[in-house]
N, C-alpha and C positions, 0 to 999 in steps of 0.2 A: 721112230728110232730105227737105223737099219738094220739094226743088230743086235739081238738080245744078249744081255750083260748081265749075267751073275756072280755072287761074290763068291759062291762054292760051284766050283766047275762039275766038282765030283758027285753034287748032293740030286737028290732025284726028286726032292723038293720044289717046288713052284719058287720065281722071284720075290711074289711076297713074301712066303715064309721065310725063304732065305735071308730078303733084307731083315726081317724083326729080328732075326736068330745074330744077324750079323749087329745088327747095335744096339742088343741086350747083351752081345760080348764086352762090346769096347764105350760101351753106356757110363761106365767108371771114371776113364782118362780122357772122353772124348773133348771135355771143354777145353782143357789143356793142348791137346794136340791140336785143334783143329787152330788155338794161337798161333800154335809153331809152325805148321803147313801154311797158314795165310800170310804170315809174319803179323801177324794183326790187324791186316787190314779188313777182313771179315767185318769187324765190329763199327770198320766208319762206314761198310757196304750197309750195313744194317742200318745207322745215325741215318743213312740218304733215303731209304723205306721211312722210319718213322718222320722223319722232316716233312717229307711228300704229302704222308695222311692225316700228318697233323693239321695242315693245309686244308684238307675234307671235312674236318672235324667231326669222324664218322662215330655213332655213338654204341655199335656193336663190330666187333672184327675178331674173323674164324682164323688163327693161325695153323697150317695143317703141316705135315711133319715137324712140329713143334720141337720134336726132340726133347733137348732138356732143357728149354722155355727162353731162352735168351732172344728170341725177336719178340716173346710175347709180353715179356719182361720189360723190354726196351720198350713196348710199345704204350706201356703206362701214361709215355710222354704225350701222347696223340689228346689226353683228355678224355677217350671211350670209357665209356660206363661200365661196358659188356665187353671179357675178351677171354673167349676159347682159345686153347693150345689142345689141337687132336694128333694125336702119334699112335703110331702101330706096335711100338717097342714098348713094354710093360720098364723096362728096366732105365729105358732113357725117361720115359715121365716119373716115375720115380726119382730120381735126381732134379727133373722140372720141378716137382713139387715141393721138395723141401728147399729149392733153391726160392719160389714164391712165397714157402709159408716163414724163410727165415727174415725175407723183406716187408713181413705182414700184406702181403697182397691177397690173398686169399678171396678178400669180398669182392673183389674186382676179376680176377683171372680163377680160370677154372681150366685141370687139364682132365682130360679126356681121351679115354682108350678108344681107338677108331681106324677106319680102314678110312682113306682119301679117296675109293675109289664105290664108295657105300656110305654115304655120309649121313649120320644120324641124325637130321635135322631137315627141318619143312623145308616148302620152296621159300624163295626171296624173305631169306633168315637175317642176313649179317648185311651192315653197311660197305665193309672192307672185309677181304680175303688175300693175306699173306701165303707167300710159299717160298723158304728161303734152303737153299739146296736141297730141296726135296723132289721136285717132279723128276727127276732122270730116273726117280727108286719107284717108281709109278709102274705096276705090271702093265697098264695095258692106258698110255699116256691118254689117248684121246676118251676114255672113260671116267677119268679122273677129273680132265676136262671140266667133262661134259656135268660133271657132279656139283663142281666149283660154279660153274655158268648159275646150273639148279638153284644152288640157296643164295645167291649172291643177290641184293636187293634190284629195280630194275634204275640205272643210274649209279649203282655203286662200283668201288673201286678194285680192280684183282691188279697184285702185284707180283710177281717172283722175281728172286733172285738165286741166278744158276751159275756154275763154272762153264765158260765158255773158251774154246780156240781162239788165241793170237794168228793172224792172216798176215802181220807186217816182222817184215827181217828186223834186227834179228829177234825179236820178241818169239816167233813163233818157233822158231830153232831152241830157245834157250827154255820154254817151255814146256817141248817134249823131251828135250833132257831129265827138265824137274818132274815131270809126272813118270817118266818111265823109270830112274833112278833113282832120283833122292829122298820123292814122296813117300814110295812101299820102304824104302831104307830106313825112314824116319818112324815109320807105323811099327817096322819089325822091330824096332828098336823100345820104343814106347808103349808096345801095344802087343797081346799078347796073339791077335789075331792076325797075320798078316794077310791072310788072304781078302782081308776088309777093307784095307790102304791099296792095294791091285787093283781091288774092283772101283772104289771111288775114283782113281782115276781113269779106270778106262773106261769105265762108262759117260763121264765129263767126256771123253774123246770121240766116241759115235753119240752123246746126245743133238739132238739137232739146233742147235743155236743158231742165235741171227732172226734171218729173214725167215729161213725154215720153221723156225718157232713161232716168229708172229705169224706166218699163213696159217698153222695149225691152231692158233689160238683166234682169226679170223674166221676159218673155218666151220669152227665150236658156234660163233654166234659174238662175242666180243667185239667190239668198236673202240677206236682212239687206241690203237695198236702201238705201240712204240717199245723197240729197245734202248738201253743205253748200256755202251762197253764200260766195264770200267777196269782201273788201273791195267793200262795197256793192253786190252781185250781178254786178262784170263775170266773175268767172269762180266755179267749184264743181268740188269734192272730191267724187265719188263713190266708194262702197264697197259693196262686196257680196264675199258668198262664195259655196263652191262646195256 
């Protein structure tokens, strides 16, 4: 990333602390909002992840900024026996949790308090590794990496899904409008933390997407590299293996 992005400009805090401290604020409405800022489309980015691995028919999978459990939730469908959801925010897996324990999932999904960039698990642990808007909150990207490569089985699958820059007119005009206007307007509105909805998108704005991202995940060690744009490039599905 060329540019280091924090949600508190002011705070003299490191970016991890500040990301946990920023989505143990808005840990409460964020499932809501995040509807409204995607217009929904989030949730068929996600159906196109579980589609993918249910294909693998991988029989453990680490979901890591899990947040409040909704890819790990969805991912029930894939058929895994075994499925971690690790988040750094005490206050988003709390909401994961009771959202898991009200679907009786429990014996199946386990969430878990965790740093993505210190992962509390052996080498070649999980068949599949999820990462759905979460690497851009990554203090120090290529470490986090490098952690995912670690437990990821050898042949298993790592996927993310990140907000990415539209390149083609006028999509790309009409999407720095929305993130520089209407997204923090929507947060400030819904959300008691505005400085959360600023940073969400400007750091989507210097994260390195594309081709950037897969050399960096080529780099790591990774094979069968691919992006996929989706709904006219604001965000991409990446895949690679191990």
């Amino acid at each position: 990333m060329s540019k280091k992005v924090t949600p508190y400009k002011e705070s003299e805090l490191g970016k991890k602390e500040q990301v946990k401290q920023m989505f143990d604020n808005i840990s409460g409405n964020y499932d809501g909002l995040n509807r409204v800022i995607s217009l929904g489309t989030d949730v068929k980015w996600r159906k196109k992840i579980v589609a993918f691995l249910k294909e693998k028919s991988p029989e453990s999978i680490l979901d890591i900024a899990t947040g409040t459990g909704d890819l790990a939730i969805a991912m029930i469908k894939t058929g895994a026996e075994k499925i971690v959801g690790l988040d750094l925010s005490p206050g988003m897996l709390e909401v994961g949790k009771t959202k898991v324990s009200n679907k009786s999932l429990q014996d199946t999904i386990e969430m878990v308090l965790g740093d993505s960039e210190n992962l509390p698990f052996d080498d070649n642990s999980f068949d599949a590794i999820t990462v759905a808007f979460g690497v851009r909150n990554f203090e120090n990207l290529e470490k986090g990496l490098e952690e995912i490569y670690r437990v990821l089985k050898p042949g298993g699958h790592f996927v993310v899904l990140e907000t990415s820059v539209p390149t083609k007119t006028p999509f790309k005009q009409g999407y720095k409008l929305y993130t520089k206007y209407i997204l923090p307007a929507i947060g400030k509105v819904f959300s008691k933390d505005k400085s959360a909805y600023n940073y969400l998108s400007e750091s989507a704005s210097v994260f390195p997407h594309g081709e950037a991202f897969n050399n960096i995940l080529k780099k790591i060690g990774f094979i069968g590299v691919e992006n996929k744009p989706q709904t006219m490039g604001v965000a991409s599905i990446y895949v690679a293996s191990k």
